[in-house]
C-alpha positions in Angstrom: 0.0 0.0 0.0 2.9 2.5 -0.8 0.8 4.4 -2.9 -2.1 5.0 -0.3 0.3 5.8 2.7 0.4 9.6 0.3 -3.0 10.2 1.5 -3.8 9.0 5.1 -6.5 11.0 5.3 -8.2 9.6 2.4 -7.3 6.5 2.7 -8.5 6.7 6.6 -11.9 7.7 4.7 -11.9 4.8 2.3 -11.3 2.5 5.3 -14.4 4.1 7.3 -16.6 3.6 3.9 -15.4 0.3 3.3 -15.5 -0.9 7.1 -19.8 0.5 7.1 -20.3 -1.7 3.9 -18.7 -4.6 5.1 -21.1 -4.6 8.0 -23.6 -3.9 5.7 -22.7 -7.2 3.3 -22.6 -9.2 6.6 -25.3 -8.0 8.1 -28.4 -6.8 5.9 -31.2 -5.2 7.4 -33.0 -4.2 4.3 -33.4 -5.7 1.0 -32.8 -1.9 0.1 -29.4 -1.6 1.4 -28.2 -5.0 -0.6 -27.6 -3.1 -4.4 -26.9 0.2 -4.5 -24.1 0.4 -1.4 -22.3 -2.1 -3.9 -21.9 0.0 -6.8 -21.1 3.0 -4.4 -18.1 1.3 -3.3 -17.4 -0.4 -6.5 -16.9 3.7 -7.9 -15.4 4.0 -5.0 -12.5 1.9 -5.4 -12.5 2.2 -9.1 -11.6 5.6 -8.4 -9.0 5.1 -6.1 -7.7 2.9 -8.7 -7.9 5.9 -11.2 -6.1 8.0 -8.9 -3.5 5.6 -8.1 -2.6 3.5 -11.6 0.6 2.6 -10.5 -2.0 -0.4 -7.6 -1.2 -3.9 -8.9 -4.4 -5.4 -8.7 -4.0 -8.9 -10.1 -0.8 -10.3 -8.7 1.0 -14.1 -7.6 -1.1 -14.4 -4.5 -4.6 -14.0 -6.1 -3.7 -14.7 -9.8 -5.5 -18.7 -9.0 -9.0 -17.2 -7.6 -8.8 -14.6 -10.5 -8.5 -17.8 -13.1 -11.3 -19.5 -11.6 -13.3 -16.3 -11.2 -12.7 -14.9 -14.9 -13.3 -18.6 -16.4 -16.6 -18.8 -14.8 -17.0 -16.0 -16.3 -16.4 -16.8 -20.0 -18.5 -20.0 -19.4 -21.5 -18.6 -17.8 -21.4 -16.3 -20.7 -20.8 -19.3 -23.0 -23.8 -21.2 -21.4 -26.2 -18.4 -23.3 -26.1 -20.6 -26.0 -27.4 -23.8 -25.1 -29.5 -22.5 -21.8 -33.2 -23.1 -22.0 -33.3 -19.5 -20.2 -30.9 -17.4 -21.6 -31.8 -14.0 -19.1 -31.1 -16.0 -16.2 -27.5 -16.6 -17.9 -27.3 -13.1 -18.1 -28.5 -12.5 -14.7 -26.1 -14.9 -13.4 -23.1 -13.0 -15.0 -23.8 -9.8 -12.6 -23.6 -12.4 -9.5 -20.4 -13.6 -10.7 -19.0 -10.1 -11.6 -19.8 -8.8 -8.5 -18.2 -12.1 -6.6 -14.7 -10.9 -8.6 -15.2 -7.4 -7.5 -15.8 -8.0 -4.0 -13.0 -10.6 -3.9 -10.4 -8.5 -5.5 -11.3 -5.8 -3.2 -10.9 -6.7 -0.1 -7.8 -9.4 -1.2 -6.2 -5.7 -2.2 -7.5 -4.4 1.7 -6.1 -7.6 3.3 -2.7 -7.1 2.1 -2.4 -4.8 5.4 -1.3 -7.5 8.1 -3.5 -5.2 10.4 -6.6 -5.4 8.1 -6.4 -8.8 8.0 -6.4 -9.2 11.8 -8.6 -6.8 12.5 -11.1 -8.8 9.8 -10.3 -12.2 12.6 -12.2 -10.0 15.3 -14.7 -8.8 12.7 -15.7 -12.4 12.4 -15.9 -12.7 16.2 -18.1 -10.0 17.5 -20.5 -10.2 13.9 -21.3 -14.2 15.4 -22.3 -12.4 18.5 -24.2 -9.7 17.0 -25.7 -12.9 14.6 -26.9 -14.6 18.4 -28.0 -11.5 20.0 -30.2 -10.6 16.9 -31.4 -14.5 17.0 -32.2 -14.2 20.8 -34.1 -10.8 20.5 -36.0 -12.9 17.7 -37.1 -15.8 19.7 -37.7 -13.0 23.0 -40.1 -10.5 21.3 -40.9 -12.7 17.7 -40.4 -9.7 15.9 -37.6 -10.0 12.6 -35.8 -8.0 10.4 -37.3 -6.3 7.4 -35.0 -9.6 5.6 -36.6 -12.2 7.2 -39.5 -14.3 5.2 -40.7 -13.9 9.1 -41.3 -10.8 9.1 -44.7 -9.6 10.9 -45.5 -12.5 11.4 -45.1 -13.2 15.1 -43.1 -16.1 14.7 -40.5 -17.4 17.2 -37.8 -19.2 15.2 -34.8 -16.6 14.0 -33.8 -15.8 10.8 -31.2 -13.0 11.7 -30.2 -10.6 9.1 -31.2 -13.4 6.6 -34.3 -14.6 4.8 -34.2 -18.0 5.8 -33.3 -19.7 9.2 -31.2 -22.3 7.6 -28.8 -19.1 5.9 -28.3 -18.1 9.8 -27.4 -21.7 10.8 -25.1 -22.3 7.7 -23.1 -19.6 8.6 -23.3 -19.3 12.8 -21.5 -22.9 11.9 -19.3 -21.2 9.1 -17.6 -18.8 11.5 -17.7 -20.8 14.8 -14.2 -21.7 14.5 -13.3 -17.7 15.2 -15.4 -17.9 18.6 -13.2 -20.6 19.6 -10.0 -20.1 18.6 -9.8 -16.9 19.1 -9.3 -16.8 23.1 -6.5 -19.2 22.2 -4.7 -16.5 20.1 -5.1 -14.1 22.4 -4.9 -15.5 25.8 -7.9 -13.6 26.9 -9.7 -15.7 29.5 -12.8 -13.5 29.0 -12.7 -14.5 26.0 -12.4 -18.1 26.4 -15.6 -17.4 28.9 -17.6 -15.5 26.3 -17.0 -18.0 23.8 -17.9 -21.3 26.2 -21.1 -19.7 27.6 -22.0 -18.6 23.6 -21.5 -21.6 21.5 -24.5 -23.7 23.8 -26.5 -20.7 23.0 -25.7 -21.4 19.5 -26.6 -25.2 19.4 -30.0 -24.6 20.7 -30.9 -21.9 18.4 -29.9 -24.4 15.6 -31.8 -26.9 17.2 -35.2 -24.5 17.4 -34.3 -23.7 13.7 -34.4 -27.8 13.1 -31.1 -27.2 11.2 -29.6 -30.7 11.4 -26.9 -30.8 9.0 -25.8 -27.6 11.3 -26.3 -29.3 14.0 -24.3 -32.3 13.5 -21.2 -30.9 11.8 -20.9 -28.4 14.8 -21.2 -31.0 17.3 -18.8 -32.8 15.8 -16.2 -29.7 15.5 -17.0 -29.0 19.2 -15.9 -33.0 20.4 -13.0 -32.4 18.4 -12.2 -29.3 19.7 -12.9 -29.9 23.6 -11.0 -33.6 23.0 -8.0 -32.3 21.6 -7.8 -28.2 21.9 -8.7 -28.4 26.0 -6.4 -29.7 28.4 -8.0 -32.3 31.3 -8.5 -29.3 33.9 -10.1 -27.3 30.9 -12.4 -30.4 30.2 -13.1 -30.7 34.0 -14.2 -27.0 34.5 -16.3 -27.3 31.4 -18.4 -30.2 32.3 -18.8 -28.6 35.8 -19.5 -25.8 34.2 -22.7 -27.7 31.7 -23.6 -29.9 34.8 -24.3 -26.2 36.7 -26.2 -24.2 34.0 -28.2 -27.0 32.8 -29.2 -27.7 36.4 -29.9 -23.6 37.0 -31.9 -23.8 34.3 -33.9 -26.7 34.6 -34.8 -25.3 38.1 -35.2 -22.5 37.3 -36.9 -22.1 33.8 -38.4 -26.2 34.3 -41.3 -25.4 31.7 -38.8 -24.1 29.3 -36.4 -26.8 29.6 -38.9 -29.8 29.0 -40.2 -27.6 25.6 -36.3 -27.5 24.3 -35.8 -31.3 25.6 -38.6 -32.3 23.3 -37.9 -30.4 20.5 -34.3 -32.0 20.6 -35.3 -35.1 21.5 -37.8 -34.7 18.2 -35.2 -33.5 15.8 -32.6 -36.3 16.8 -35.3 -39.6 16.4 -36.3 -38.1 13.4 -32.8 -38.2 12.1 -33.2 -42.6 12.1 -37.0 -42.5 11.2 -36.7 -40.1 8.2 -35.1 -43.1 6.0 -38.7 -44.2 5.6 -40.0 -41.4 3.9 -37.8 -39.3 1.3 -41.0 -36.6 1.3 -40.7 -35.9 4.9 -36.6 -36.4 5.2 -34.9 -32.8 4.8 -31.3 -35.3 5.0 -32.7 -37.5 2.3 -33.9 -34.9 0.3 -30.8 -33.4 -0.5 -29.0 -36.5 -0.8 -31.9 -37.0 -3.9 -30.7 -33.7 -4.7 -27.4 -34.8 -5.6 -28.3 -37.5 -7.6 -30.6 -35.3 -9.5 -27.4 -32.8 -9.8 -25.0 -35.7 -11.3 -28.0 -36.9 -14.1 -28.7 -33.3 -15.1 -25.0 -32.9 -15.6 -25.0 -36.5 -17.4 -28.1 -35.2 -19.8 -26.4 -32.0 -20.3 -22.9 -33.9 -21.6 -21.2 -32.2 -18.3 -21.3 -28.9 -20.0 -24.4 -28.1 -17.6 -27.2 -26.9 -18.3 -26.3 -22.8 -18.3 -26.2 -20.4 -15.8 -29.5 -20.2 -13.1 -30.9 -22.8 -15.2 -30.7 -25.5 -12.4 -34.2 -24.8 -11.2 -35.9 -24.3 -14.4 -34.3 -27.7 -15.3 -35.6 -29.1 -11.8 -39.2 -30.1 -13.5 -41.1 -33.2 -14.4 -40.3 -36.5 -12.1 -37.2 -34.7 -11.0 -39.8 -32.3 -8.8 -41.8 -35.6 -7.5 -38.6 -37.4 -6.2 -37.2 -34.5 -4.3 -40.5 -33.3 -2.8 -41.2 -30.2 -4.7 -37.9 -29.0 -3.6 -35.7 -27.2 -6.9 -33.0 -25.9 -5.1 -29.8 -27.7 -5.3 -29.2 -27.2 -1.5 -25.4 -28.0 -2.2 -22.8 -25.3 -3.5 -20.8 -27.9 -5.4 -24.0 -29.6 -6.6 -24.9 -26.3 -8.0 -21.8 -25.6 -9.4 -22.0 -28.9 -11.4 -25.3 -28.6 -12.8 -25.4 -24.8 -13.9 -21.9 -25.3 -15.1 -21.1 -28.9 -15.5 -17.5 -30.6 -14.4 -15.7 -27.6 -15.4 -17.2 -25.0 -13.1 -17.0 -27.8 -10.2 -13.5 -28.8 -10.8 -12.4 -25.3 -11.3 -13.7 -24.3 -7.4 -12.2 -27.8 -6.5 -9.1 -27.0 -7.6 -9.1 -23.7 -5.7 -11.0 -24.8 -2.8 -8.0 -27.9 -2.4 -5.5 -25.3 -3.0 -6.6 -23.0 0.4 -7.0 -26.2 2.1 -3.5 -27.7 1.6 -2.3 -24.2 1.7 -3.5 -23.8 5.4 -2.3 -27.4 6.1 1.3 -27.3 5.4 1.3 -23.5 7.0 -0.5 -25.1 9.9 1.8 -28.0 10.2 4.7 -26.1 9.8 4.2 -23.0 12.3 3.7 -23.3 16.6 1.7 -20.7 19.4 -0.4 -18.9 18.0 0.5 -19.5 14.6 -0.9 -22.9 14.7 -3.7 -21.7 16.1 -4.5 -18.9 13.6 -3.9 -21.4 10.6 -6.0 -23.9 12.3 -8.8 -21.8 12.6 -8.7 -20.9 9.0 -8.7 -24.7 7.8 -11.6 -26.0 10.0 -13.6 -22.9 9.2 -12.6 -23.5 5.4 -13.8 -27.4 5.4 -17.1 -26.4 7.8 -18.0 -24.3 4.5 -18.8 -28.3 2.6 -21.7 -28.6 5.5 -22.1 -24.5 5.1 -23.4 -24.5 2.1 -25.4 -27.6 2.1 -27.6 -26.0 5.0 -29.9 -23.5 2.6 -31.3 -24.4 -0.5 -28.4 -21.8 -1.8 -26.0 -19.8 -0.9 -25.4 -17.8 -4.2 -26.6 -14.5 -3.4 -24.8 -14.4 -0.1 -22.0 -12.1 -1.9 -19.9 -11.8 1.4 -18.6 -15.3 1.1 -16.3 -14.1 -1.7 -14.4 -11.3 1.1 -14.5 -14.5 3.2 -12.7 -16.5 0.6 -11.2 -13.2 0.2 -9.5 -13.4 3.8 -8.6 -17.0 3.4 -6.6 -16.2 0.3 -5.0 -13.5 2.0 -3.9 -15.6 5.0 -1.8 -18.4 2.7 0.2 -15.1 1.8 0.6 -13.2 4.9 3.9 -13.8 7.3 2.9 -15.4 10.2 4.9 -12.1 12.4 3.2 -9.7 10.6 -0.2 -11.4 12.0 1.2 -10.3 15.8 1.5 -9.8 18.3 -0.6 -11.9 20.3 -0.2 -13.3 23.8 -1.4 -16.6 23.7 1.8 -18.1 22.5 
């Protein structure tokens, strides 16, 4: 950023604008605030670009996402051709546009160590502000203008989403910063925050009947409290359950049998729903794929075009998976619109951060370890992620996500200090 450090004041402004639409990207509170912030910024950094020519922008450490990102370009735009709805190929070329904007963005922003730090704790207090909007929701029943909840009284939380499942996919996405985080740091308020938040978190998944959620962070929290938590750490926290869920069984006793049923419901119908593929959310989506992999097959695996997944998604196809036409799976998605070659293009770059994180995780210690560690688990919760709603393609902010991912394979581990928890 040699060419910014000219104008701290104006680059001090940029980082004020840029911080407010971040928020606003994570956190939407009206439908209005979703497409015209984006172009705002989008002139706004165009400009900066203007005033500053000399600002690589593609370089070594994004020139892989910018491949991937400019080839799904050419072959959405290719799709027009054979795609039975040729505006939703057009439509589709916007989304992806605006996924390369955002991406290049704030890759360009995360080349600041401090950016990119300050971006971990960003993570951090927006899962808190994601529970304390979800908590307010089930309190009053009153959503967000976002919410398809909205006026209508209902208990079960949405946050600054449309669906509950989009909440759940990414309260599971970003877990991994609640918890690793007091590690870093070696902030034992922290560490408190976090233990007394994540049981808040697996019961507002269980109220939102998110089960692939629910079993993919149960799973990450046995692996973290088996092998991140020493014995004493292990002993204080089962203490620790033993007392709240006592305090609140005696105190809140009503309560507490109305969550033990509706647990108790969502984990025997996890066995029974093998009988019925109508009533099976699970087996639904695993009929999903199947349908995914023959409308590849049908379509040569060239896909069928751009958005055309759904209009494809007709005749027995709608029958055998319940009415539903959503693909409910990123990477199924990805292979029907687009065929092999859009799914083994993100593959390839989605293995790439993966064993990029690995070998910087096996190869660094302290907090280090910790920081890479929290990367890579967050990275492979994003399979489960994005299998939660029926799609997670107009959720732009995953790409300054990937964004910070792609940033961390190519940021010293020293410039990411200083931390205490080492």
């Amino acid at each position: 950023m040699t060419a910014t450090a000219k104008k701290p004041l104006l680059w001090q402004i940029m980082l004020l604008i840029l911080g407010l639409y971040t928020l606003l990207e994570f956190y939407t509170i009206t439908d209005a605030l979703v497409v015209i912030p984006h172009y705002l910024v989008l002139a706004l950094c165009l400009g900066w670009f203007f005033i500053y020519p000399e600002t690589p922008l593609i370089q070594p450490r994004n020139i892989l996402p910018f491949l991937f990102l400019a080839g799904w370009t050419i072959l959405n735009l290719a799709s027009y051709i054979w795609a039975m709805d040729k505006t939703l190929v057009l439509s589709y070329a916007a989304w992806i546009l605006r996924y390369m904007f955002l991406f290049f963005i704030y890759d360009k922003l995360f080349e600041d160590p401090e950016l990119l730090r300050r971006f971990h704790w960003f993570l951090f207090l927006l899962v808190l502000l994601y529970v304390g909007t979800a908590l307010l929701e089930m309190l009053t029943c009153k959503h967000l203008p976002v919410s398809r909840h909205y006026g209508s009284g209902f208990f079960v939380p949405s946050g600054p989403f449309y669906n509950e499942n989009n909440l759940a996919s990414y309260l599971l996405l970003f877990s991994p910063f609640l918890l690793f985080m007091p590690q870093i740091y070696g902030k034992r308020w922290l560490a408190l925050l976090s233990a007394l938040v994540m049981p808040v978190i697996m019961v507002i998944m269980v109220i939102q009947g998110a089960r692939i959620a629910m079993l993919a962070l149960g799973a990450f929290l046995a692996y973290f409290v088996i092998v991140q938590t020493t014995w004493k750490t292990k002993l204080v926290l089962l203490l620790a359950a033993v007392l709240l869920a006592g305090g609140i069984y005696v105190r809140y006793n009503r309560e507490a049998r109305l969550l033990y049923q509706v647990l108790d419901y969502q984990t025997s119908t996890l066995g029974s729903e093998r009988k019925s593929i109508y009533m099976s959310s699970i087996q639904i989506r695993v009929q999903l794929i199947k349908e995914s992999i023959d409308m590849a097959t049908r379509s040569g695996f060239i896909g069928v075009g751009g958005g055309n997944y759904e209009p494809n998604m007709q005749g027995d196809a709608i029958y055998r998976t319940a009415g539903i036409t959503n693909a409910h799976n990123y990477f199924m998605e990805l292979l029907g619109n687009w065929g092999l070659p859009g799914l083994l293009g993100f593959l390839c770059l989605y293995s790439y951060w993966l064993a990029g994180l690995w070998k910087l995780y096996r190869k660094s210690t302290g907090a280090d370890r910790q920081r890479y560690l929290m990367y890579l688990i967050s990275l492979l919760l994003f399979v489960p992620s994005s299998s939660v709603p029926s799609s997670i393609r107009w959720d732009y902010f995953v790409w300054i996500y990937f964004a910070a991912v792609n940033s961390v394979l190519h940021t010293r581990p020293r410039q990411l200090a200083p931390e205490v928890g080492q």
